[in-house]
N, C-alpha and C positions, 0 to 999 in steps of 0.2 A: 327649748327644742334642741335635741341633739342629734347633731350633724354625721352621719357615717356612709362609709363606703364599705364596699361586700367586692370580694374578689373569691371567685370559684371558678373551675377550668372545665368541669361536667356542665353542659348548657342545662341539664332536667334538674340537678342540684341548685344553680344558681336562681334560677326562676322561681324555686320552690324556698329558698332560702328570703331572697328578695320580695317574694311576695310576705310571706310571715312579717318580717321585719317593719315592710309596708306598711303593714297593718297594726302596728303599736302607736296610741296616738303623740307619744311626746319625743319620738326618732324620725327623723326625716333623711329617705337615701337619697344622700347628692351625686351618686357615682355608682355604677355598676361595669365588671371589667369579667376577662378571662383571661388577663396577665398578667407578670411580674413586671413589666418595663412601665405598662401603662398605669397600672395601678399606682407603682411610686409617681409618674409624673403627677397622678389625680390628688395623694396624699398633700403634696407639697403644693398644689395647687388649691387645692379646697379646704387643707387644714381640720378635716375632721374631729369631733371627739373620739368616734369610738368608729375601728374598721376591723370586720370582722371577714376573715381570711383563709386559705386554704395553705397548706404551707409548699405543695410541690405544684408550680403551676409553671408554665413556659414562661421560657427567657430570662427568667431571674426567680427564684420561687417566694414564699413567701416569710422566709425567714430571713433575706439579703435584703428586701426591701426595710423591713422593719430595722435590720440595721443601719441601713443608711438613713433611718428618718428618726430614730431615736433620741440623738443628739438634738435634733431640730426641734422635735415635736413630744418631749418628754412624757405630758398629761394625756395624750393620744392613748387611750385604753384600746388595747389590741385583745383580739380572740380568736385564737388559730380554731379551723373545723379540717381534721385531715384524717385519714386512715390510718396512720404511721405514729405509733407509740413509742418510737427510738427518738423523737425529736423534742421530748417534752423536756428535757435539761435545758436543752438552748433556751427553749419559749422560758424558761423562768429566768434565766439568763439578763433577757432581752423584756424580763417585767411584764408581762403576757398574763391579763387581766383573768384568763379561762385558756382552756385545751381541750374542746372536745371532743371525741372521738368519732366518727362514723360508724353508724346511722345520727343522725342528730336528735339531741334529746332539745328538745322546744321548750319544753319547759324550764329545762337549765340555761339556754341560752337565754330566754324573757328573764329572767332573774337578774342577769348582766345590766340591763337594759337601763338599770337606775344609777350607772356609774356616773 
C-alpha cells in the first residue's frame, strides 16, 4: 500500500483531486491539507511514499516544503499539480517524480501511481 498525502489550496480541486486518488486501490491518503506549514508538519509526521502537491499554496508553498524534507525523506516521490510553468527547473531540481500542469490530466497522474 502506498501511503500519500495531497496538498491543494482551491477547496473544489482538492476534493476533486482526493477523491480520484481515493479511489485507486493500492494508495491510501493519510493526509489532506491547504497549506504549506501544515503540510510539511504531516510529511515528516506520516512519512509518506508519494505526496502529490500544488506548488503555490499559503505560508510556505509547495516547493520550500519539499525542500526542507528532501534531505530527510529522499524516496518520498513528489508530484507538483500547479498552473505556473516557470517553476518546472526547480521541481527537477528537487527530483520531482511529474509536473503537471493545470487542468489535471488523470490519466497521467494514475500512471504515477505505481512509483
Amino acid at each position: 500500500m502506498i501511503r500519500a498525502i495531497i496538498a491543494e489550496d482551491e477547496d473544489s480541486l482538492r476534493r476533486e483531486i482526493s477523491r480520484k486518488v481515493m479511489g485507486i486501490s493500492d494508495v491510501k491518503v493519510e493526509y489532506i491539507t491547504n497549506e504549506g506549514k501544515d503540510l510539511l508538519n504531516a510529511i515528516l509526521k506520516v512519512k509518506p511514499e508519494l505526496a502529490i502537491l500544488d506548488i503555490k499554496l499559503p505560508e510556505m508553498t509547495g516547493l520550500e516544503v519539499v525542500k526542507n524534507i528532501r534531505d530527510l525523506l529522499p524516496n518520498t516521490e513528489i508530484i507538483f499539480i500547479t498552473s505556473y510553468e516557470e517553476y518546472i527547473k526547480d521541481a527537477v531540481r528537487l527530483y520531482a517524480a511529474d509536473y503537471i500542469i493545470k487542468p489535471i490530466n488523470y490519466e497521467r497522474l494514475f500512471n504515477k501511481k505505481e512509483i
